[in-house]
DRENDO-1510 file (C-alpha; in Angstrom, 1 decimal, always signed):
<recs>
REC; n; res; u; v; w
REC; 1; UNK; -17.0; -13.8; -2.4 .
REC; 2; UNK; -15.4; -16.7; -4.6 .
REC; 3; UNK; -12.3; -18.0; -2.4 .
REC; 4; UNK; -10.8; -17.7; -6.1 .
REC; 5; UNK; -12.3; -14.3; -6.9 .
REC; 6; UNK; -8.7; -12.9; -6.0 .
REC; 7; UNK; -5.6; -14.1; -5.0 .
REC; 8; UNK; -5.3; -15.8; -1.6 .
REC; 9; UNK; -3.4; -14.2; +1.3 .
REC; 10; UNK; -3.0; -16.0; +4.7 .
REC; 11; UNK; -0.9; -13.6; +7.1 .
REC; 12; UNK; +2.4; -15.1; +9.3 .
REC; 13; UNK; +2.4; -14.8; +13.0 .
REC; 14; UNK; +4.2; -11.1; +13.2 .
REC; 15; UNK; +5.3; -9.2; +16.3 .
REC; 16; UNK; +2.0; -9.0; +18.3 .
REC; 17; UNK; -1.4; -10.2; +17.3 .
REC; 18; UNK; -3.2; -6.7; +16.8 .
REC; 19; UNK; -5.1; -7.0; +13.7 .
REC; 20; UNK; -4.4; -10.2; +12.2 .
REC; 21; UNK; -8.3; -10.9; +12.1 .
REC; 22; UNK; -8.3; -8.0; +9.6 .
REC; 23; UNK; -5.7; -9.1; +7.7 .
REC; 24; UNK; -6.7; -12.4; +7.3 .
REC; 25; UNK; -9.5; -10.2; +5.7 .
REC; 26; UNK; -7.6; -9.6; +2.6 .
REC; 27; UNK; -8.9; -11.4; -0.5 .
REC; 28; UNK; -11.9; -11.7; +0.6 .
REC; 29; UNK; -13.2; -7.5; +1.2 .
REC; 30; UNK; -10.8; -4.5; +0.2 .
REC; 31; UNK; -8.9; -3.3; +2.8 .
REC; 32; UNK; -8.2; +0.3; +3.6 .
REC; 33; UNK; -5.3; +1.3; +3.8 .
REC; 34; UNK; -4.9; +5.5; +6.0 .
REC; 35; UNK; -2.3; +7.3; +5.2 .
REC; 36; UNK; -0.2; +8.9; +8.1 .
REC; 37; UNK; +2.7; +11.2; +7.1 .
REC; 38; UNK; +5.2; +12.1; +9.9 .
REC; 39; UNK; +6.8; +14.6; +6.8 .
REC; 40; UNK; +7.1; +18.0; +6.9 .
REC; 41; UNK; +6.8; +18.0; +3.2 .
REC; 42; UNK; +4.9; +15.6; +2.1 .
REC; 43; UNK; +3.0; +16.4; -1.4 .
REC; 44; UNK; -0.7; +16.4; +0.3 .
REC; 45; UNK; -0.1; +16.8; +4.2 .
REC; 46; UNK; +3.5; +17.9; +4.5 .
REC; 47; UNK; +3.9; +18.7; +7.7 .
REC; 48; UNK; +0.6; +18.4; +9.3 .
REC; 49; UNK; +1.1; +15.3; +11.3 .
REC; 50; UNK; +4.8; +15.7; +11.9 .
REC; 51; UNK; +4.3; +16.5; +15.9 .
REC; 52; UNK; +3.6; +12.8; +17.7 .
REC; 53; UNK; +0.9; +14.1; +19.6 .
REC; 54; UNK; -1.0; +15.3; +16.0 .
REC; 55; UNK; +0.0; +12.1; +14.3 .
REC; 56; UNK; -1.5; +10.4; +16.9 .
REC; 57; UNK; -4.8; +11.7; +16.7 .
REC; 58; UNK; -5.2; +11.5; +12.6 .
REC; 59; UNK; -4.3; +7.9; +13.5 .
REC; 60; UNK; -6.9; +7.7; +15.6 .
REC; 61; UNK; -9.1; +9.5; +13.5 .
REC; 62; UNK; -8.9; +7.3; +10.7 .
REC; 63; UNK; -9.3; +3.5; +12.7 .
REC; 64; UNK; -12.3; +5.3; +13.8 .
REC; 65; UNK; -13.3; +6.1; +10.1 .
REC; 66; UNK; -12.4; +2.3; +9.3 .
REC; 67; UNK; -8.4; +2.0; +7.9 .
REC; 68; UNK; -7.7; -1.5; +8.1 .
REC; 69; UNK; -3.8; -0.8; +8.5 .
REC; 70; UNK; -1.9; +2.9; +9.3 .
REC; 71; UNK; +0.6; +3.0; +7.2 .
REC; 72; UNK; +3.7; +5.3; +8.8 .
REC; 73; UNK; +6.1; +7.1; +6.9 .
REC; 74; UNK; +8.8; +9.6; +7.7 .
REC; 75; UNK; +10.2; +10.8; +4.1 .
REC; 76; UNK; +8.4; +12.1; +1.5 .
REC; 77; UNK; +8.4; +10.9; -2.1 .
REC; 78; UNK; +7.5; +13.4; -3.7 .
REC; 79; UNK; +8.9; +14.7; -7.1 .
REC; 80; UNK; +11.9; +16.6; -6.0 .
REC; 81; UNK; +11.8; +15.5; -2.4 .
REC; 82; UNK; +14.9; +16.0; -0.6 .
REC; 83; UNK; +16.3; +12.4; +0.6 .
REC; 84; UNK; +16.7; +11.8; +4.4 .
REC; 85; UNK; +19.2; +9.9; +6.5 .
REC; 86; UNK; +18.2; +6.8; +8.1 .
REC; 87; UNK; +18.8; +8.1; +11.7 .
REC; 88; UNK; +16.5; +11.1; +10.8 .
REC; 89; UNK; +14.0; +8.9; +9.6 .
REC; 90; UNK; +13.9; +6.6; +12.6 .
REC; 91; UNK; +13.7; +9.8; +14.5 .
REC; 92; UNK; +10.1; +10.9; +12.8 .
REC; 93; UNK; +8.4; +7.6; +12.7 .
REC; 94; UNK; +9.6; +5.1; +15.8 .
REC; 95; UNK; +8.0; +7.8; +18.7 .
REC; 96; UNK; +5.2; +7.7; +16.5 .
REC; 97; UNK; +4.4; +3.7; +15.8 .
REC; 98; UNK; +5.5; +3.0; +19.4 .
REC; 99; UNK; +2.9; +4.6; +20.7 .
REC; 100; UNK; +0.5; +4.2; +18.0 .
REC; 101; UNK; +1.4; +0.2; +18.8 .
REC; 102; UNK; +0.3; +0.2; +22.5 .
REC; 103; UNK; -3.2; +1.2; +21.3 .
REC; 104; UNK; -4.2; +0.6; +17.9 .
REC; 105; UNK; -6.7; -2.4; +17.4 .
REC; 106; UNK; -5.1; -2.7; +13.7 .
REC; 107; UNK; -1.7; -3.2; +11.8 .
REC; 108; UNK; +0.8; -0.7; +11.6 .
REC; 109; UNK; +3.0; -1.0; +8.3 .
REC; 110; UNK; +5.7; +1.4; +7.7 .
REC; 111; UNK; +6.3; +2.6; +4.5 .
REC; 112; UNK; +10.2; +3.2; +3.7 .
REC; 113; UNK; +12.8; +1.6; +1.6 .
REC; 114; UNK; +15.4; +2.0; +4.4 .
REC; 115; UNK; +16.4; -1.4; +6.2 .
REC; 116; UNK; +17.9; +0.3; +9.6 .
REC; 117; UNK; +14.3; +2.0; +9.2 .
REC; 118; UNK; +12.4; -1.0; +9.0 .
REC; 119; UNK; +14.2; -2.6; +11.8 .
REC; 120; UNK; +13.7; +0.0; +14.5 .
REC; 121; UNK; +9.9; +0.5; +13.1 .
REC; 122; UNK; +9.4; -3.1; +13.8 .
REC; 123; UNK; +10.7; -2.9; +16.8 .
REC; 124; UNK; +8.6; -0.3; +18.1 .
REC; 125; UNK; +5.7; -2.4; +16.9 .
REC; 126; UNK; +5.4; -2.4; +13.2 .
REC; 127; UNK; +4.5; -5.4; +11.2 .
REC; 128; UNK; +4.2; -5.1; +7.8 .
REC; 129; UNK; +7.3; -3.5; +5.3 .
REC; 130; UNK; +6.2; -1.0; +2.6 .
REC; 131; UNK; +9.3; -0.7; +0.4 .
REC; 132; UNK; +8.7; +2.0; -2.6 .
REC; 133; UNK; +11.5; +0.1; -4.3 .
REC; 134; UNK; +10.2; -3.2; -4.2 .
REC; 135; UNK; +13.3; -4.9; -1.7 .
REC; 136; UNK; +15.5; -3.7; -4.5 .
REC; 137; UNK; +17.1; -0.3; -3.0 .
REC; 138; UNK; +18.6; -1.9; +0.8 .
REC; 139; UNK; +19.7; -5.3; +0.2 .
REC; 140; UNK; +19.4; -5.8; +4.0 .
REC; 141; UNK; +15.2; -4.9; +3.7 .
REC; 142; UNK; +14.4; -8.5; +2.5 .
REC; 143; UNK; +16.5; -9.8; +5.5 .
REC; 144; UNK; +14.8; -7.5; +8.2 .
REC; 145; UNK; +10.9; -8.6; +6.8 .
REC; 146; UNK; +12.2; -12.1; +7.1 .
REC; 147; UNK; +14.0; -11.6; +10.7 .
REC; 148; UNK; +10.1; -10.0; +11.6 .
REC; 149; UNK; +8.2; -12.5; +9.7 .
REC; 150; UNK; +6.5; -9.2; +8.1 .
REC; 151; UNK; +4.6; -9.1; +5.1 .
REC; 152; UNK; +5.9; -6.8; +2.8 .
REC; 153; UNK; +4.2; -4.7; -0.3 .
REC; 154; UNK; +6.7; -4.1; -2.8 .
REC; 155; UNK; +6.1; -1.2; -4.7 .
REC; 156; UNK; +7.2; -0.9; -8.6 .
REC; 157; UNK; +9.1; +2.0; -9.2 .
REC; 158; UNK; +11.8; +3.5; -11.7 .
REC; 159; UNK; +14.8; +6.2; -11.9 .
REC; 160; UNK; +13.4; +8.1; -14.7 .
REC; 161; UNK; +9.9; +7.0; -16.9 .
REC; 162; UNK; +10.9; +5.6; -20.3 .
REC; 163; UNK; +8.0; +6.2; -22.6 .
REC; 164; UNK; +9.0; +3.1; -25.0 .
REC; 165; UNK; +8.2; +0.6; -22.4 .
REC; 166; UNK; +5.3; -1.5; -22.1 .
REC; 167; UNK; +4.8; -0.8; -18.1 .
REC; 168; UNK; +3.2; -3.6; -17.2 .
REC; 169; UNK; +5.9; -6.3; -18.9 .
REC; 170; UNK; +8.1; -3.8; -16.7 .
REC; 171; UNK; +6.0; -3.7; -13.4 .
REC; 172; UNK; +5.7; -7.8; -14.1 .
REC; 173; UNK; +9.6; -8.3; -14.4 .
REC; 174; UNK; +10.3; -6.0; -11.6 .
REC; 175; UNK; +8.1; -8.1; -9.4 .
REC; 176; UNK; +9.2; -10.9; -10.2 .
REC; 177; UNK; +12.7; -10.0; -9.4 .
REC; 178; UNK; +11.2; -8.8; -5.5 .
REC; 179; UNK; +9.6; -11.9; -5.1 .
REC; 180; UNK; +12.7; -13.8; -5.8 .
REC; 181; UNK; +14.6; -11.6; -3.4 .
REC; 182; UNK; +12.6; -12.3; -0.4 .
REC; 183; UNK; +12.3; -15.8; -0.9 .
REC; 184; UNK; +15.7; -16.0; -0.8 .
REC; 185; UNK; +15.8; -14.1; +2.4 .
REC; 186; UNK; +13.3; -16.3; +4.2 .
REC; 187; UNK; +9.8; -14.3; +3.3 .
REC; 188; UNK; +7.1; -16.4; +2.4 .
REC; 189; UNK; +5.5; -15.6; -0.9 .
REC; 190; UNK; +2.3; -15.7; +0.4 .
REC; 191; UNK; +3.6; -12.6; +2.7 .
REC; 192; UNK; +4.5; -10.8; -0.6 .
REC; 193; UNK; +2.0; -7.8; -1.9 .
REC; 194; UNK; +2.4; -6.0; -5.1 .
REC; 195; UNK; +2.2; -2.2; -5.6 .
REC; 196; UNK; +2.3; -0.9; -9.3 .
REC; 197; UNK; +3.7; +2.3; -8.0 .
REC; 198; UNK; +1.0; +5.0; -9.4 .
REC; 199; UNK; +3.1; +8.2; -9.7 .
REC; 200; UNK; +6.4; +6.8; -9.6 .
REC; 201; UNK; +9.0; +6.6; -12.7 .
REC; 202; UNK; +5.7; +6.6; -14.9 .
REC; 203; UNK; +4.4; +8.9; -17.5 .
REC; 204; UNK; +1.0; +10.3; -17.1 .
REC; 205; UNK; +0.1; +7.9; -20.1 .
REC; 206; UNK; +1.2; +4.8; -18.0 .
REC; 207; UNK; -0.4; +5.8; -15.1 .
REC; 208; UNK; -3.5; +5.4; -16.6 .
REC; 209; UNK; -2.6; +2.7; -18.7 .
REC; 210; UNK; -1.4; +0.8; -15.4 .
REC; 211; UNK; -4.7; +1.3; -13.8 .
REC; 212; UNK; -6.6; +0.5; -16.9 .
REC; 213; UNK; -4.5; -3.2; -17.6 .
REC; 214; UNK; -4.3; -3.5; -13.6 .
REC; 215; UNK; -5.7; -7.2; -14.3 .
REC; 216; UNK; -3.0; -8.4; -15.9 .
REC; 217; UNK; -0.6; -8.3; -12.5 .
REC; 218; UNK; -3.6; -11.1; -11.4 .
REC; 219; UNK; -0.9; -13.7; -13.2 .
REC; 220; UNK; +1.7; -13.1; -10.3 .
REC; 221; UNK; -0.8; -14.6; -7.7 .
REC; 222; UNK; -0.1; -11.7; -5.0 .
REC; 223; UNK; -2.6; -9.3; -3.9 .
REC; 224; UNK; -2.4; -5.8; -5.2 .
REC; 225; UNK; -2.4; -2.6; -3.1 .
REC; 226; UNK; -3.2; -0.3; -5.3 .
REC; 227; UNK; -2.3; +3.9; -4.1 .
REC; 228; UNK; -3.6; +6.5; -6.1 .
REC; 229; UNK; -4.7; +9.1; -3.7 .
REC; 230; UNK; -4.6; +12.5; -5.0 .
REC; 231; UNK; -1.9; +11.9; -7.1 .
REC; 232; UNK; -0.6; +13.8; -10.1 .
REC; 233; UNK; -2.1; +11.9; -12.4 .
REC; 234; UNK; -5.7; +12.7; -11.1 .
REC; 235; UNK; -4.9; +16.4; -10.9 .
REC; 236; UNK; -4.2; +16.7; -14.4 .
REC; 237; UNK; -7.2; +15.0; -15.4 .
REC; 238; UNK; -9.5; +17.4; -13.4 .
REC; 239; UNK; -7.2; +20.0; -13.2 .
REC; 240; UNK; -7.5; +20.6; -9.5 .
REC; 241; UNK; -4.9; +20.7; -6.8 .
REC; 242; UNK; -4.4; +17.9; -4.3 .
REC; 243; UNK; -7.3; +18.5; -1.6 .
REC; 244; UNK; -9.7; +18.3; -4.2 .
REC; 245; UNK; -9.2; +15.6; -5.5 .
REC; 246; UNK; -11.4; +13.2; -3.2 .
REC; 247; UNK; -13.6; +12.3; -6.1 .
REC; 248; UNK; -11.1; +11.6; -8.7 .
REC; 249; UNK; -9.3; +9.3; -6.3 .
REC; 250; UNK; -12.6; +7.5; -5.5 .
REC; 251; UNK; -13.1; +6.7; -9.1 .
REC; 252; UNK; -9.4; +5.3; -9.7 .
REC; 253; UNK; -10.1; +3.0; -6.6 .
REC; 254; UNK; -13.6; +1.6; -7.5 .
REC; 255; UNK; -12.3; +1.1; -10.7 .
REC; 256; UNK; -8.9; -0.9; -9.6 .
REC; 257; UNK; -11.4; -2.9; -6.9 .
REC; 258; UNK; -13.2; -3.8; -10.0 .
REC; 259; UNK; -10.4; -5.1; -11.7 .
REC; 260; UNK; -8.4; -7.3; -8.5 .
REC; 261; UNK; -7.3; -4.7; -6.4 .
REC; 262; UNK; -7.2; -5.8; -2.6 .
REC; 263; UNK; -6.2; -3.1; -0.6 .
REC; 264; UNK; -6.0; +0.6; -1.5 .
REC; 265; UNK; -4.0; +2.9; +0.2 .
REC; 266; UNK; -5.6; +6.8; +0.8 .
REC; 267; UNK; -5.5; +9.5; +3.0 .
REC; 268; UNK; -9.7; +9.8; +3.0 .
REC; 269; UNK; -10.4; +6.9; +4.7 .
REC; 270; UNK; -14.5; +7.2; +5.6 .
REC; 271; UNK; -15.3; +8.0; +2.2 .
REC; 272; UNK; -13.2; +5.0; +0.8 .
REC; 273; UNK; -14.3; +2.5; +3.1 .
REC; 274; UNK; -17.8; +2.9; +2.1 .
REC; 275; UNK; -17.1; +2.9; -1.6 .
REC; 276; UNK; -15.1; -0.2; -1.0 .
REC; 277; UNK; -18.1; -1.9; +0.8 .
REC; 278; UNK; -20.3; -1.1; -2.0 .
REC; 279; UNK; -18.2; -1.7; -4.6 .
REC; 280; UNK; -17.0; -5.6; -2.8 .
REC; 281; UNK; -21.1; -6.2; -3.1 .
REC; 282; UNK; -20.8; -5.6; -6.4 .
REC; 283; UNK; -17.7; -7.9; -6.9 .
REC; 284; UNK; -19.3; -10.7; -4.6 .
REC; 285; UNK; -22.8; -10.6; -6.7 .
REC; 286; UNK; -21.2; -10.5; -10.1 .
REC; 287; UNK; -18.6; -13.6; -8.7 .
REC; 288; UNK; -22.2; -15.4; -7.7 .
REC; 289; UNK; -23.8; -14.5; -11.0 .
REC; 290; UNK; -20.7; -15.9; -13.3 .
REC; 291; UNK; -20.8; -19.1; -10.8 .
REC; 292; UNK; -24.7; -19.7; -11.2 .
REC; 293; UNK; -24.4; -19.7; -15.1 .
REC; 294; UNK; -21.7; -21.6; -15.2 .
REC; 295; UNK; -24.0; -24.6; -13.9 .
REC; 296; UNK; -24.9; -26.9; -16.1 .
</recs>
């Protein structure tokens, strides 16, 4: 693939140097983001993975099914989830990453928008932040990524949808602002990841719209992780509840790899990572193609 077929991303030194080769991956194959939800009410898998022990294995499970990254989290966010303290947060996920840390031959990112959060999931081994609220929630979370040198994906998101927006001039805005708070707390940009937050202060219209103009975000020059597993939106479509909706998700992420994506995030790993292969030999021949006629 083009080095200019997506934007470039060159990962910091972070806490330990377990899966930076795959990392360094990104922009040049789709990564694969597995799901792992220490939650006992979680929207898909609430409550299936809350023991370590359990968590553990469908860790292990899916590195062995090819995730590129784990991504730990310990509340649910959910439509009408019920909020968690910090300390109970901590609680579900830090047993979890530290031993998830001493073994796993990839990243471990830990998906929360909770600085004291953060810090202890770093600490137990972590190293990348995924903040739902885009750095904007904690204003210690930009400091912590910084403290870590972590990259961080900074998800769009919203207190209510608003209908009269256009949601990408939102999403692009909102952005913007992260970037500008974790530069000023020491990140890098080039350690900065956008998420347009599929599900999340969106109406079902702009959910599809998002993933439809997802090529406009390209002018930000950030990868985009793009997490649409069984969500809402997919289940109206097909009208089917979230365990079935393998194939609906597979088509939203072949479609957003198509249009920039670098990374999507799933709790189906095996069948994603083979789409993703397929679909990044399409990308790479129709980069080759473009580049041969434009040749004089």
């Amino acid at each position: 693939m083009s080095d200019n077929s997506r934007p470039p991303f060159l990962a910091t030194p972070v806490a330990s140097a377990r899966g930076i080769a795959r990392l360094a991956d990104l922009g040049r194959r789709t990564l694969v983001m597995g799901i792992l939800n220490a939650t006992p009410d979680s929207f898909s898998d609430g409550g299936r993975f809350a023991e370590v022990e359990r968590a553990l294995e469908q860790a292990e499970r899916m590195i062995g099914e090819g995730a590129d990254i784990v991504d730990v989290g310990g509340e649910s966010t959910r439509p009408g989830h019920e909020p968690v303290s910090a300390e109970e947060e901590r609680a579900r996920v830090a047993p979890v990453i530290e031993r998830l840390a001493a073994i796993s031959p990839v990243p471990i990112s830990i998906d929360t928008h909770k600085a004291a959060t953060a810090r202890a999931a770093l600490e137990a081994g972590a190293t990348i932040v995924n903040d739902v609220w885009g750095l904007t929630r904690d204003p210690e979370m930009a400091r912590v990524a910084a403290d870590f040198r972590a990259p961080v994906i900074v998800m769009h998101n919203r207190d209510a949808a608003d209908p009269a927006i256009d949601t990408i001039a939102d999403q692009l805005a909102f952005f913007r602002r992260s970037i500008d708070l974790a530069l000023a707390a020491g990140v890098r940009e080039d350690d900065v990841i956008v998420d347009p937050g599929i599900g999340f202060g969106k109406t079902f219209e702009q959910n599809v719209e998002t993933l439809a103009r997802l090529g406009e975000l390209a002018v930000l020059g950030r990868p985009i992780l793009l997490g649409t597993s069984r969500k809402s939106m997919i289940g109206r479509i097909l009208d089917l509840p979230p365990d079935e909706r393998l194939f609906g998700t597979l088509a939203t992420n072949v479609a957003g790899i198509l249009a920039g994506a670098a990374i999507v995030r799933v709790h189906d790993v095996r069948p994603h990572a083979e789409a993703a292969r397929v679909t990044d030999a399409i990308v790479i021949s129709k980069t080759a193609a473009s580049s041969q006629g434009a040749r004089p």
